[in-house]
N, C-alpha and C positions, 0 to 999 in steps of 0.2 A: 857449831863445828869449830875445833882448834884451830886457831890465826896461823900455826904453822902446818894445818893441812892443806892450808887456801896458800899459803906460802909456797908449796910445794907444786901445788896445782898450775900455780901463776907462772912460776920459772918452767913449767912444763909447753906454755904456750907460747908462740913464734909470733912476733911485733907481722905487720901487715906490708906485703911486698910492693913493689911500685906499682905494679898492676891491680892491686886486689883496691874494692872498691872499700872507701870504712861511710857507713849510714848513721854520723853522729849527727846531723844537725836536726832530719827527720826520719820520723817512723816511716819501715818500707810499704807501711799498710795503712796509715791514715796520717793526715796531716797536722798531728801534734809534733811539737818540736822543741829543740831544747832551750825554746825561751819562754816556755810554759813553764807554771809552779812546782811543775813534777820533775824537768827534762823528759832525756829519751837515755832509754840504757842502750848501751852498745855492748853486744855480745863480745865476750875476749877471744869466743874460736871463730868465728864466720863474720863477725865484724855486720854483722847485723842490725839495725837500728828497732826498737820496738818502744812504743807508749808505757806509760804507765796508768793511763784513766783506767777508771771505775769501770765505763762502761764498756770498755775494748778490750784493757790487758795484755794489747799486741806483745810485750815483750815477757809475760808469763806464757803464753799463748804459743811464742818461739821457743820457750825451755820444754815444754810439755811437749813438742812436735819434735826435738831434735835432741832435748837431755840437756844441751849446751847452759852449764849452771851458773859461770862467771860472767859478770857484767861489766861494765864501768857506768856510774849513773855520769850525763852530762848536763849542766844546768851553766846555761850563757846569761849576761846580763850585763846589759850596756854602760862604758865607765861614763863617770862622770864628765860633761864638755868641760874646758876648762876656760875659765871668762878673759876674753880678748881684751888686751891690754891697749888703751887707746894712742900709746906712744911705738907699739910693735910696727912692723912690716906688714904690710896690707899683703893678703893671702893672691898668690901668684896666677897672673889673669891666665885662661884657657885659648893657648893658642894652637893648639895641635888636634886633626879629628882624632883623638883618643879617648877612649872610656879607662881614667885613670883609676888603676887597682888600689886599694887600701887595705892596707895588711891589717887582719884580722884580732889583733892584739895588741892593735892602736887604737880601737874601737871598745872591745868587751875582755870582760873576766870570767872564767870560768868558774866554776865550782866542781870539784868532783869525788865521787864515792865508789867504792868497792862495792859489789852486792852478790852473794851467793843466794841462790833459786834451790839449792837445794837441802832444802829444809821443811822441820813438818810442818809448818804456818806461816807466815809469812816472809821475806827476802829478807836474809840479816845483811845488815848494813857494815864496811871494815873503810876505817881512814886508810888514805891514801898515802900519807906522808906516814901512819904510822906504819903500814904493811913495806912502805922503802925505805923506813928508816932502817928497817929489822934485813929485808935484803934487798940489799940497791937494784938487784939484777932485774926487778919488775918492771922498776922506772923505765927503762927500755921498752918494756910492752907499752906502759901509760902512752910515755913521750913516743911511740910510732903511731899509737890511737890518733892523736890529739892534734901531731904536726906532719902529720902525712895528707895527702891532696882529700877531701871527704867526695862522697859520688857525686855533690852538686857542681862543686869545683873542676872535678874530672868530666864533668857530660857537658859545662856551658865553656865557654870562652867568656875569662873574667874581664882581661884586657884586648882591648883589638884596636887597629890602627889601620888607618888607608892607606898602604905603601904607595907610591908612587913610580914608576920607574922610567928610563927613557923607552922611545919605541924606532924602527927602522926610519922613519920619516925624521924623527928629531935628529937622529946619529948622522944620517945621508943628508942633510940639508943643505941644498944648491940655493944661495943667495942669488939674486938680478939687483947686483950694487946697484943703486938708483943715487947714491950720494947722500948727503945730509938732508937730514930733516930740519926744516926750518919750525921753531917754535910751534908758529900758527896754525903748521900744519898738523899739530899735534895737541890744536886744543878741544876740536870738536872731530863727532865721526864724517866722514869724507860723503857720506849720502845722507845726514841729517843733523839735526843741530843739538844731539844728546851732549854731552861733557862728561859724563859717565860712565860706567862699564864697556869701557874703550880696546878694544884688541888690538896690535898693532901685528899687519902680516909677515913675517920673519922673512917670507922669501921677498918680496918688494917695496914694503913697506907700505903697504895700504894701511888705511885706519879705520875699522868699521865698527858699531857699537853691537853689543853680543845681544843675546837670548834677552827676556822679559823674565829676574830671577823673585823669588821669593822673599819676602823683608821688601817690598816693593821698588825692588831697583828696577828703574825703564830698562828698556832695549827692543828697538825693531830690527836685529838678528842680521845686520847690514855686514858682519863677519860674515857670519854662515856662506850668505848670498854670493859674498866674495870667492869665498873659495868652491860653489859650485860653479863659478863662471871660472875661475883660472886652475882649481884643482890646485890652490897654494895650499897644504892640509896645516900649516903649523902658526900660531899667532902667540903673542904674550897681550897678558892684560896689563896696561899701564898703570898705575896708580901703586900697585901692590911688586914693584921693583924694589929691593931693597940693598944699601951698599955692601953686603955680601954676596951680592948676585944670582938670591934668589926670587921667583917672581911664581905666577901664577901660570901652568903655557900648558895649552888645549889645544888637542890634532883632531881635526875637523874628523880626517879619513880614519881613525881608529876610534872617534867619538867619543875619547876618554881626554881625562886629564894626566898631564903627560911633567918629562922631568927634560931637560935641555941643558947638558954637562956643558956644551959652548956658547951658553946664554951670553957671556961676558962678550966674547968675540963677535959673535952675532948681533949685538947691541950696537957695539961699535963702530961697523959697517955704516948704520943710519946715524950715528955724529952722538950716541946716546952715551954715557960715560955713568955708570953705577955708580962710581963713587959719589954723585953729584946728588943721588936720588933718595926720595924723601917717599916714605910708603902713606900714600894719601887715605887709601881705598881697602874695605872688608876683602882677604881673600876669599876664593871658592870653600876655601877649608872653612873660615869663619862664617861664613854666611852657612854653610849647611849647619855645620854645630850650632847656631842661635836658631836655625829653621828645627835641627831635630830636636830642640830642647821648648820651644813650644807648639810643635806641628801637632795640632790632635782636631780628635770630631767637635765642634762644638756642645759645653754642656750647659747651654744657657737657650731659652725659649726665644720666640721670634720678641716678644717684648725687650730681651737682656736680662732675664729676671734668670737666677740659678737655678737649673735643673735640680728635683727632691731624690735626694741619695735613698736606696730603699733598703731593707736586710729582711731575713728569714731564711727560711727553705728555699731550696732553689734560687737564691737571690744572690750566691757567692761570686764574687769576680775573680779573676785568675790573672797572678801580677805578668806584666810583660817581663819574660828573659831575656828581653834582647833579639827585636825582631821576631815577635812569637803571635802577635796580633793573631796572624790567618788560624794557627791553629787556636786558639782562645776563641775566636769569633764560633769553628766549626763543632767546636766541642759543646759550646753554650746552649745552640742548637738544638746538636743530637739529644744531650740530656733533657731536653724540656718536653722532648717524646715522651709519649706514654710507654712506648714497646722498652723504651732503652733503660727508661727508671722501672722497668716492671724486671727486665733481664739483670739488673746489676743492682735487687732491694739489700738490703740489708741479709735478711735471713739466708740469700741463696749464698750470700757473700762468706758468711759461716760455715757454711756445709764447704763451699771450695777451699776455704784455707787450711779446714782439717784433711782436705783429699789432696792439695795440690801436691806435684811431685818436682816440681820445681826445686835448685837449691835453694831460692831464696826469690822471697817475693816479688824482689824488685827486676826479675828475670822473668817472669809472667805477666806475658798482660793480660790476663783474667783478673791476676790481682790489681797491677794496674788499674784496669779498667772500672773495679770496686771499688777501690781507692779514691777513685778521681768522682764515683758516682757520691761517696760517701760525703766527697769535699765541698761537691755542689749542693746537694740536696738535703744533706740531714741541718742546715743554718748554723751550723756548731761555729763555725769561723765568716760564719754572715756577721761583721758587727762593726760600729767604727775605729779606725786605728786607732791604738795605745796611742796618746797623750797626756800631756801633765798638766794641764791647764783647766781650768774649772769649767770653758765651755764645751769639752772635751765631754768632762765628768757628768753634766747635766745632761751630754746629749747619750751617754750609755745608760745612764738611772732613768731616762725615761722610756730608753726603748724594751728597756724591764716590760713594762706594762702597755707596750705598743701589740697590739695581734690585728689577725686580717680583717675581723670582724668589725675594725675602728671604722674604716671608710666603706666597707662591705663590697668590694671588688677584687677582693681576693691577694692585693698587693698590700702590704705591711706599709705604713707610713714616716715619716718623720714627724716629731714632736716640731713644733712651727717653733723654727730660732731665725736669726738672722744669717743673712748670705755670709759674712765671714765667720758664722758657729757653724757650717757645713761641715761635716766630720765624712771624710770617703771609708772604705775599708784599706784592709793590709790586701786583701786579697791571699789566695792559695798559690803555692810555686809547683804547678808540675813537671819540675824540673825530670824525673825516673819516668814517667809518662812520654815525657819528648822523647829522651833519650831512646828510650828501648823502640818505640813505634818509629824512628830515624835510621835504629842503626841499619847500616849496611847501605844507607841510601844516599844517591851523590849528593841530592838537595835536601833532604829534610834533618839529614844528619849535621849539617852545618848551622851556624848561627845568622845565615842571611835570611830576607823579606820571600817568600813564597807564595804564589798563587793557592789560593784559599780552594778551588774547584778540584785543585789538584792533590792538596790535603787531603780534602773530600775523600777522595776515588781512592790513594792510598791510603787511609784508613781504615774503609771498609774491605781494602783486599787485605790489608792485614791480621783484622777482626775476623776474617771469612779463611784465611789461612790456619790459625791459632785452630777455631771452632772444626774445622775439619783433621789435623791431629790431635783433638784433643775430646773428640767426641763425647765420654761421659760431663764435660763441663757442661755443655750445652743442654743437658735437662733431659735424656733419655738415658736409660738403663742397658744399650745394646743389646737389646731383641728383639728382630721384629720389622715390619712394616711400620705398625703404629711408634714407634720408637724413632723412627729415622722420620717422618712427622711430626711430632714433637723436636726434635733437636731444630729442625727448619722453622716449625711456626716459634721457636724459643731463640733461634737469632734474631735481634731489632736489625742488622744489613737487609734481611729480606723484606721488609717493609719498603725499602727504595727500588726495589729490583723490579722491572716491568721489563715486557719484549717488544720489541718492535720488528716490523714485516715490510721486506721489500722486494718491492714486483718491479720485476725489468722483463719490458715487450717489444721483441724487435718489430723496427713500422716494415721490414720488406716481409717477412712470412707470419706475423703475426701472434708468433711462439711468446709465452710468457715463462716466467722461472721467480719463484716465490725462495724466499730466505730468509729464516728469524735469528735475530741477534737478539741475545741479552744484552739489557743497559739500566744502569744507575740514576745515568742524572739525561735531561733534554736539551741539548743545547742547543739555542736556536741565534741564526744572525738577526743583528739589529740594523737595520738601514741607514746609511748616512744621508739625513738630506739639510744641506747648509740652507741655516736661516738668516743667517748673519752675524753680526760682530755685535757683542756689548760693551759695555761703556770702557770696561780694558781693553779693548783689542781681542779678544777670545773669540773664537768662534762659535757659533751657537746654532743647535739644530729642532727642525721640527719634530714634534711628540709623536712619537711609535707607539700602536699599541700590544701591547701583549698575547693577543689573539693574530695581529697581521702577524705578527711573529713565529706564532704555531705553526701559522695557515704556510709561509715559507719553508718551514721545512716538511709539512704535509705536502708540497704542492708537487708536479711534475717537472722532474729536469732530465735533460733531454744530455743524451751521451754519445760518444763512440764505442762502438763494440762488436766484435768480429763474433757473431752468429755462427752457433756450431752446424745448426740447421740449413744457415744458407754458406755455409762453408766459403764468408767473407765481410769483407767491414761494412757494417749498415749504420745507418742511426735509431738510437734507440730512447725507450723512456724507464723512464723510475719514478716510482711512486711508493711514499712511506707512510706507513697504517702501524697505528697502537695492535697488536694483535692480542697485550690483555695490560693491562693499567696499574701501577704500585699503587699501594697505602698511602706512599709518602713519593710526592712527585718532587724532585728538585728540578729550579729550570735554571740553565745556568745561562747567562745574556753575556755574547759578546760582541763587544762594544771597543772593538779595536780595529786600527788600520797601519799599514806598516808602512814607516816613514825613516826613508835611510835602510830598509830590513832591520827596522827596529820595530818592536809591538808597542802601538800606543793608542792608551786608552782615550776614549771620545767620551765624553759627557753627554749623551744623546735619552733624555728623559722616555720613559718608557710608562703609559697611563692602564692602568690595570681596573678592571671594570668595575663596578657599583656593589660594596660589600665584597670585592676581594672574593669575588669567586671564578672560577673558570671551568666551562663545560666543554667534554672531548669526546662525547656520543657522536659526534659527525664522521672521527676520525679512525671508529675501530676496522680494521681489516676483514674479510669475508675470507680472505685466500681464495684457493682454486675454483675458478666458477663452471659452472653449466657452460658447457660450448668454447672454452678456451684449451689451447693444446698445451703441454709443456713443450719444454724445449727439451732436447736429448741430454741425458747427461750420463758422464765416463760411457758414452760410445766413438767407435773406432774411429768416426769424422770427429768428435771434439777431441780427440784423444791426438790426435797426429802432429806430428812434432813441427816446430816453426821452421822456414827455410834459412837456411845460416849463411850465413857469410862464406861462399866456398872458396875465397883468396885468402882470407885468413884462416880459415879451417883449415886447408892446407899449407899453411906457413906454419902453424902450431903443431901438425901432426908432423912437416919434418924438423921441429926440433927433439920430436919424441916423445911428447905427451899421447896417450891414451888417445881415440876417437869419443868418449865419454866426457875425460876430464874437458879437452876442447870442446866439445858442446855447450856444456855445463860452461865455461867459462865467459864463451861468448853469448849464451845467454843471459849469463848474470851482469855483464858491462854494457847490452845494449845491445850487440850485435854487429859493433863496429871495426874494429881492427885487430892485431894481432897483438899488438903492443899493450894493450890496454888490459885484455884477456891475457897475455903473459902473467901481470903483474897479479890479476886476481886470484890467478891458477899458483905463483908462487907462495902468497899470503893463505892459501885453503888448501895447501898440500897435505894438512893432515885431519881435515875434517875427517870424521868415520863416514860419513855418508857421500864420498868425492866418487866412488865407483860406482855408485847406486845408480840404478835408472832415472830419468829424468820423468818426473810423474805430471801430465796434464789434468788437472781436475776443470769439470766444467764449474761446481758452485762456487760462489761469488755474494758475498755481498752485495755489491752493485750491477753484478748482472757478468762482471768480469771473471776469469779463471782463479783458482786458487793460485795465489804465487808459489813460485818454487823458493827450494830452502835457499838458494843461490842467492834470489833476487834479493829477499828478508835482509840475508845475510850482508849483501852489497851496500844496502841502504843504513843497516845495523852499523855498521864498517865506519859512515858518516855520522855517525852523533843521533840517530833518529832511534826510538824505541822499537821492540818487535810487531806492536801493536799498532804503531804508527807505519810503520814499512807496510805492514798486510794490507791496511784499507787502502793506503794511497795507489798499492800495487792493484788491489782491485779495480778501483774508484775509474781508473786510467790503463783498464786490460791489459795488465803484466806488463806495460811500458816502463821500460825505468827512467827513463829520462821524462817521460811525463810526468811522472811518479814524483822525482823531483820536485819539478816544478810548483807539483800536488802540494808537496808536504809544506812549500814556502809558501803559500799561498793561503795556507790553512795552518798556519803554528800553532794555534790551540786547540788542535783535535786531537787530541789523547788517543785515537784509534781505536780499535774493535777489541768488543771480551768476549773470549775465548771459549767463556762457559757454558755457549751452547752448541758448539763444535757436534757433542754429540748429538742433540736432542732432531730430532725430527720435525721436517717443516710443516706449517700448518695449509698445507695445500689440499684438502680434501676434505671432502662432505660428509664421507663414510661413516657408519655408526662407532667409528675407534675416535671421533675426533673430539670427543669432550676428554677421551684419557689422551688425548697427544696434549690437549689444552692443559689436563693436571699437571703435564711435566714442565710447565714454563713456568718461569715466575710470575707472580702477579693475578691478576684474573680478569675474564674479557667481560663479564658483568656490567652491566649497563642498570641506572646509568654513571656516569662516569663524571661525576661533579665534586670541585674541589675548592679549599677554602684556605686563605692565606693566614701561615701559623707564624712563620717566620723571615726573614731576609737578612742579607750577611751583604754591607754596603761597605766600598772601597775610597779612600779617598789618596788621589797620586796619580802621577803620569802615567805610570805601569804596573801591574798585577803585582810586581815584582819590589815594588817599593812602594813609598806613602802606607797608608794606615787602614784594618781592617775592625771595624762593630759590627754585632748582632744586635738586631731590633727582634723581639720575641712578645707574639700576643699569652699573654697570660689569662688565669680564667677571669670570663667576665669584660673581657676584652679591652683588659687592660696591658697598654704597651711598656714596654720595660726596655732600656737602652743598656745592652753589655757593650764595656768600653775597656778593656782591660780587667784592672782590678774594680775603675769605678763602676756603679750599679744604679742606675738612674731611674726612675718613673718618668717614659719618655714625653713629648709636650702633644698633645693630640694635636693643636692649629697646624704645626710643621711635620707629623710625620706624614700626612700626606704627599707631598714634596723628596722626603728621604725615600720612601715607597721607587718614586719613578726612577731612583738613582743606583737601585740595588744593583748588587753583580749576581746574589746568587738568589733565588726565589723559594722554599719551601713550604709546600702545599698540604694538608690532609685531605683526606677523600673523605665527603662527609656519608654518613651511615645515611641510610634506605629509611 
């Protein structure tokens, strides 16, 4: 084709807007990138990224689907370092929590090429410099390619910093002058004889030594203790005063680390003079920065000897984004399933990118989801990171000719070098995988630490959302019964989905009422029982096992509940039955206690039986038996409305609200006064459903009524999900103030799903009850024996920080450590030990 028709073409296309995403660095459909030999072309219309391999073509593969014939080829390649000069400026030490940016073009050079697709044989290729020599006005398109944010830059946060700010306690700070501090009294803590990590109390000047931190600095918390005896919330750490008067200052009462604009004056009170002072001590800032820069799982055996890096199929690691552990850990997982590498092979993966109707791959997650299957599984980018070094080079020429069959356990080996010739991998960036499965969501969209159980469940409701608009992906043709079987047995989510059955029996009339929830994962509590302190100071507890575990949330708990039958509050019981069992059982162990109403996690070992098996034949439900009654349910006695408040009910109706809305109001605040019911009735003036009847359902989860949309809504109001409002509302009989109490009490119950709202309970013997059994997930089939595949172990105070691996048995029962990008052959003497520590548990059912 003429250089001035592609001339022509080129001035006809529009440079990429701040919004629009550009997919130069990686293909939006497998994970070549442009520091492969080929690069990645980037489409000139749609800004598209696509491969150039042999065996993919992703980016012919987008001309043939869309026409789109101009490219720009991009090929990155790292500049040379330039060698430090031994008279230079030593490079400036890290005093700030910051992940400092480096601009992209202090690092690497580019290479770039024009390529038109539409040609009879293959992409002709046109310089770049000489297509702007001839008209500059391209260079605009290039130069908006090239220096505009690309989608990996736009989806992560490159730079981040821990802002600090003051808070009400530090601005309002009432001193109790106590006068000068005399030296001495400031050389140790005032209840022990540390001299280190020293607090001094702003309100009175106590002196107490802080927390027990990380990098092993003592402390027996002799602050803390201070200010739960005086409620003084504000302290500075001494050591880390510096003559510009800033310091280190921690508010007990808001449990953060805090900023104090009248440090200077405040000091001075106690005879302390900044200018005088000498910064002795690591701040919080530095101590975390040398903790996150080498906080990880250990990859060395109980001997010390280094863990053996492995590669192949299935063996890719997936690099941390930046706080991405939980999902890296949950993915590792999923993909080591059969159902999940069977739903996202290869082949299917072809057939959906000629069908998807997406604009662009990286807006789907079916392609996503191939993507990410391709990145693990096919060993393409299983290999050790590029280096330049010759024991680099010996350890990739021999993994040439490394295969499974070397040790015959089905795990690929490493050539035996020595611990400093260990080569890790680069790992894959799922950076368009985060991104799209986050967006829209307050926590997964961000770049913080997340609870991994909680990935989990978002996950599979996002998998499970996509799969139901998107019907034909899922492997039915749309016709039919057997078609809509097929798209369910062709989701891997349904492999986790089992029901569970709960019988609530009042002890005064003897009425029972049967309820099946669908559920994903088990969660079961762990028991605290202190065993004592080790050689730190830690506390240490006796071994739980994994069956008294079940047995607690199988067992009977005994409740309050107002009986529609005996029309008043009784006590009552609950008892929870598998009513049919998943493929793939997750258990998820929690292993928290909240301290301050903070969630923290306990180190409390958990011993899982002989061979990693566990049987749940004891536990399947029968439902409704010979000789037990139900209870009534939507009749006129459950049905009748609570008695209300009639001083506030008439204080509301004479200010002229409706006799409905005031119902509604004061039963969604409790039931308590006018004032309170005002404000909820002002904030829900325009629900559509504010005139609607007040609906009492008798079902229940727990044996409680169906909450009203009111209550949901009230508890919704406070930061709680809709899921979580429903159970607690059950859990505690449409109480809202119990309810409350419910949900703090229980922070990690994600609350009930939804998705079997409609199905029918399994309360009857009748010849329909194998097709009510078809409509559940899972199956009640006996027997019910399960075998440990994998586990997702946390290390950290809280879910929510510290670091998440996946231990996965591979064939032949061979253990494998994913640790990010590293990829380990785990140490058999120790995983027994990592086992008891897991958070999350995944089990298969083994076959008949």
């Amino acid at each position: 084709m003429d250089t001035h028709i592609i001339i022509d073409e080129l001035t006809n296309r529009k440079p990429p807007t701040l919004s629009q995403s550009v997919h130069r660095e990686e293909c939006t459909q497998c994970f070549d990138t442009q520091d492969d030999p080929l690069g990645i072309d980037v489409c000139l219309t749609c800004f598209n990224g696509g491969c150039l391999s042999q065996e993919r073509h992703h980016a012919h593969t987008h001309y043939k689907k869309t026409g789109h014939s101009l490219a720009l080829n991009v090929k990155r390649r790292p500049r040379p370092k330039p060698e430090r000069d031994d008279d230079a400026e030593p490079p400036a030490k890290m005093t700030k929590l910051a992940i400092i940016e480096e601009r992209e073009e202090d690092k690497y050079e580019h290479s770039l090429t024009l390529r038109n697709y539409r040609t009879a044989q293959e992409p002709v290729n046109f310089s770049v410099e000489t297509i702007t020599a001839i008209e500059p006005r391209v260079k605009a398109l290039i130069d908006g390619v090239m220096k505009s944010l690309s989608s990996a830059r736009q989806e992560e946060v490159q730079a981040w910093e821990e802002e600090l700010i003051p808070c009400e306690h530090t601005l309002t700070l009432a001193q109790l002058v106590t006068g000068l501090i005399p030296a001495a009294g400031l050389a140790h803590c005032s209840k022990c004889d540390l001299k280190e990590n020293l607090w001094l109390c702003l309100t009175c000047g106590a002196l107490g030594c802080g927390r027990k931190l990380y990098g092993g600095v003592g402390g027996n918390s002799h602050a803390l203790a201070h200010f739960e005896e005086s409620a003084h919330p504000v302290c500075v750490k001494l050591g880390t005063i510096t003559p510009e008067g800033n310091a280190d200052i921690y508010c007990y009462a808001c449990n953060e680390s805090r900023t104090d604009p009248e440090l200077v004056l405040h000091l001075v009170n106690f005879g302390i003079n900044v200018q005088n002072q000498i910064k002795t001590e690591k701040s919080m800032t530095e101590l975390q920065i040398e903790h996150n820069l080498n906080f990880d799982f250990s990859l060395t055996d109980e001997s010390g000897n280094a863990l053996e890096p492995v590669f192949g199929p299935g063996l890719t690691g997936l690099q941390n984004l930046g706080n991405s552990c939980y999902m890296a850990s949950v993915v590792q997982v999923l993909f080591s399933l059969t159902r999940f590498q069977r739903r996202y092979a290869p082949l299917i993966a072809i057939h959906h990118w000629s069908a998807c109707t997406e604009s662009l791959p990286a807006s789907c997650v079916d392609c996503q989801m191939y993507k990410l299957a391709d990145g693990l599984l096919s060993g393409r980018y299983s290999h050790p990171r590029r280096t330049n070094d010759e024991d680099g080079a010996l350890l990739r020429n021999s993994l040439v000719h490394t295969t499974s069959a070397d040790a015959g356990d089905g795990v690929p080996h490493t050539p035996q070098l020595s611990q400093s010739q260990l080569v890790f991998q680069e790992g894959i960036r799922p950076v368009t995988f985060k991104a799209l499965v986050g967006r829209g969501h307050s926590e997964f969209a961000t770049m913080r630490q997340q609870d991994a159980e909680e990935f989990f469940a978002h996950l599979l409701t996002s998998l499970r959302r996509h799969a139901h608009a998107h019907p034909r992906d899922s492997g039915g043709n749309g016709g039919g019964e057997s078609d809509a079987a097929a798209r369910t047995e062709s989701e891997p989510t349904e492999a986790f989905a089992f029901a569970l059955e709960q019988r609530l029996q009042c002890t005064s009339c003897s009425g029972v009422r049967y309820r099946v929830d669908a559920h994903d994962v088990l969660s079961v509590p762990v028991p605290a029982r202190e065993k004592g302190r080790d050689a730190e100071g830690r506390t240490t507890y006796e071994d739980v096992t994994l069956k008294d575990c079940i047995d607690i949330v199988m067992g009977v708990e005994g409740l309050e509940y107002k009986c529609p039958q005996c029309q008043r509050d009784v006590a009552a019981t609950k008892l929870a039955r598998f009513a049919t069992f998943p493929d793939t059982l997750v258990i998820h162990t929690k292993k928290f206690q909240l301290v301050n109403w903070v969630p923290t996690k306990l180190d409390i070992p958990i011993v899982l039986s002989d061979g990693d098996v566990i049987v749940l034949d004891q536990h399947l439900g029968k439902g409704l038996q010979p000789g037990e009654t139900e209870l009534p349910d939507n009749v006129s006695a459950a049905l009748a409305l609570p008695e209300f408040n009639q001083v506030a009910l008439a204080q509301l109706e004479e200010m002229g609200f409706p006799l409905i809305r005031c119902q509604k109001a004061l039963l969604a605040t409790g039931n308590n006064d006018s004032e309170t019911a005002m404000e909820w009735l002002f904030a829900h003036m325009e629900d559509p459903d504010i005139d609607s009847p007040i609906v009492q359902s008798a079902g229940a989860s727990g044996g409680g009524p169906d909450p009203s949309p009111e209550q949901i809504s009230m508890l919704a109001d406070m930061g709680f999900s809709t899921a979580q409002a429903r159970k607690a509302l059950r859990e505690t009989n449409g109480d809202p103030e119990r309810a409350i109490e419910w949900l703090f009490s229980h922070p990690d119950d994600t609350g009930e799903d939804e998705r079997l709202e409609s199905l029918p309970d399994n309360n009857d013997n009748s010849s329909g009850k194998e097709k009510k059994n078809a409509a559940l997930p899972g199956s009640p089939a006996l027997p019910a024996r399960y075998r440990l595949r994998a586990f997702v172990s946390h290390k950290g105070p809280s879910v929510h920080s510290g670091h998440y691996v996946a231990h996965v048995r591979m064939d032949k029962d061979g253990w494998v450590l994913f640790n990010d990008e590293k990829v380990v052959r785990a140490d058999p003497d120790s995983i027994q030990s990592l086992k008891a520590l897991a958070y999350l548990y995944v089990f298969e059912r083994e076959s008949v």
